[in-house]
Steps between C-alpha positions, in 0.01 A plus 500: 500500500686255309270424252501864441846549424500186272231567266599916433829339456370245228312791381797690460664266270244443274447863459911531401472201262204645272709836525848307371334266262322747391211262355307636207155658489247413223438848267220536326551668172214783416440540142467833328113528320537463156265738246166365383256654258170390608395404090748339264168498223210679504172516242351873412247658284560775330484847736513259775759593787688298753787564719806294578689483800800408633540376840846384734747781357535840677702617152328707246334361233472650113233361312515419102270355201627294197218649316367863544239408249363221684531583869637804710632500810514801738819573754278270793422232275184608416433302150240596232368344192505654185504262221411126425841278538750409740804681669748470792503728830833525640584613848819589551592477860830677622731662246844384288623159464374373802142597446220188459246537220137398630252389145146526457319358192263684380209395273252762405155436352214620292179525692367382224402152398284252326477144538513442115664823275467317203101398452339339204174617384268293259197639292183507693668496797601736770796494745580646828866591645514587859797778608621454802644747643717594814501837762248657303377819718121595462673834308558259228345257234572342184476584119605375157568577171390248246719485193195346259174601590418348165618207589368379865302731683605579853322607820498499902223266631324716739327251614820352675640548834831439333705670222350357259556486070254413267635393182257432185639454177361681189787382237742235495869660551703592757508844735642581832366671806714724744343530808696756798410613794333885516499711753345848577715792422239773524147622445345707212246748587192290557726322772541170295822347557778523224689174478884452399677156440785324627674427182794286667249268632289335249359150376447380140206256418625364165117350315482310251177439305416144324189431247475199711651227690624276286870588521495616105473835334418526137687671246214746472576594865839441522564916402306602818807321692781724347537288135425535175448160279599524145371317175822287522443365834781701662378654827669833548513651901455877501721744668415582880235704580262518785219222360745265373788468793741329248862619402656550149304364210650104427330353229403125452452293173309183584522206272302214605683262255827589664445573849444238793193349523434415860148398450218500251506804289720658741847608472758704689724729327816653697285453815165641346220268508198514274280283362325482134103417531250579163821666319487740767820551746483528911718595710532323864425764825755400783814434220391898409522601826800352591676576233397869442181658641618461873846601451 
């Protein structure tokens, strides 16, 4: 009975020491969620759609593009293509100066595109250029508009599984080919299907047509490449039209006796390379290109 009394006494006193000491408890500190957006960049094709979200906030949330022209979004993030570039998605969670801004890049696509767009073609030769293409529904398929049937002649190799271009040249020059994607937009009375064109979504095949592969065109061909070669040796580029690709005419006057000779018989005049062979002038391929038919 003793024992008893002594250890509720002890007990007692311990329980009145914790109570006047008063001996701190460990808190544990909760965290408020913060907002999260579950894409900070995201890759579309055009028409495609795709919807953001935002997740750990009970606030509302008011949704805005950098770009109306590139992407829309709708009031529940719902995001939709419309044009090839890039733009930000903002979500705006909570309102005034307190509110946190939630950002979504967003690149948008063609669903159009080729390995190669810019594709050499040599005389009697043939090339092919393969369009790839992305989301295409079995409503749809592919056409083109060939700037110079004169000079390549173009076709769909119905042979292939693919989407396939044949390319033969018939002339040396340059020409483009626009190729979109077409869909049907009706019938006509015999119930064939009428086909429109997505304008906004296209892909240029830029061709370019050489006698041969030597890297040289002759001033006799040199005028089916947008120039015109005078008596004087001055080569004169044309104004822009749709054969040529080139800009405002600029006119050259080559003097071989004054201009750098960087090898035998050939000379480079403010950065124009041609060479002299037989009294006849030639003009280099890739220093054309890079200085004017690809720009």
């Amino acid at each position: 009975m003793k024992l008893i009394k002594q250890f509720f006494t002890a007990f007692f006193i311990c329980f009145l020491l914790i109570a006047v000491i008063d001996i701190p408890v460990p808190s544990v500190t909760v965290q408020a969620a913060s907002a999260k957006i579950n894409k900070t960049k995201k890759v579309l094709y055009i028409n495609d759609t795709y919807t953001l979200k935002v997740t750990g906030t009970t606030q509302k949330v008011v949704w805005k593009s950098s770009n109306k022209k590139i992407a829309t979004v709708s009031k529940t993030g719902k995001v939709t293509a419309k044009n090839i570039g890039t733009c930000t998605i903002t979500a705006i969670v909570g309102a005034g100066e307190n509110s946190e801004k939630l950002k979504c890049k967003i690149t948008v696509k063609s669903r159009l595109s080729c390995d190669n767009t810019v594709i050499r073609c040599y005389a009697d030769e043939y090339e092919i250029a393969r369009i790839n293409t992305k989301n295409l529904s079995e409503s749809e398929t592919l056409s083109f508009v060939n700037s110079s049937n004169s000079i390549v002649s173009a076709e769909w190799d119905s042979e292939s599984d693919y989407h396939d271009i044949i390319l033969v040249p018939d002339k040396f020059g340059i020409c483009k080919i626009k190729i979109n994607i077409a869909y049907i937009s009706d019938y006509d009375f015999f119930s064939e299907p009428i086909y429109d064109f997505d304008e906004k979504d296209s892909l240029f095949l830029t061709v370019i047509s050489y006698p041969d592969r030597s890297g040289w065109i002759s001033e006799a061909n040199i005028e089916d490449y947008g120039f015109t070669f005078l008596k004087n040796a001055a080569l004169l580029m044309r104004d822009s039209d749709s054969s040529s690709l080139t800009g405002s005419s600029i006119s050259f006057s080559l003097d071989p006796e004054n201009d750098e000779q960087i090898e035998k018989n050939t000379y480079i005049h403010n950065e124009l390379i041609y060479k002299i062979k037989n009294k006849k002038y030639y003009f280099n391929t890739e220093n054309l290109e890079q200085l004017f038919l690809l720009q």
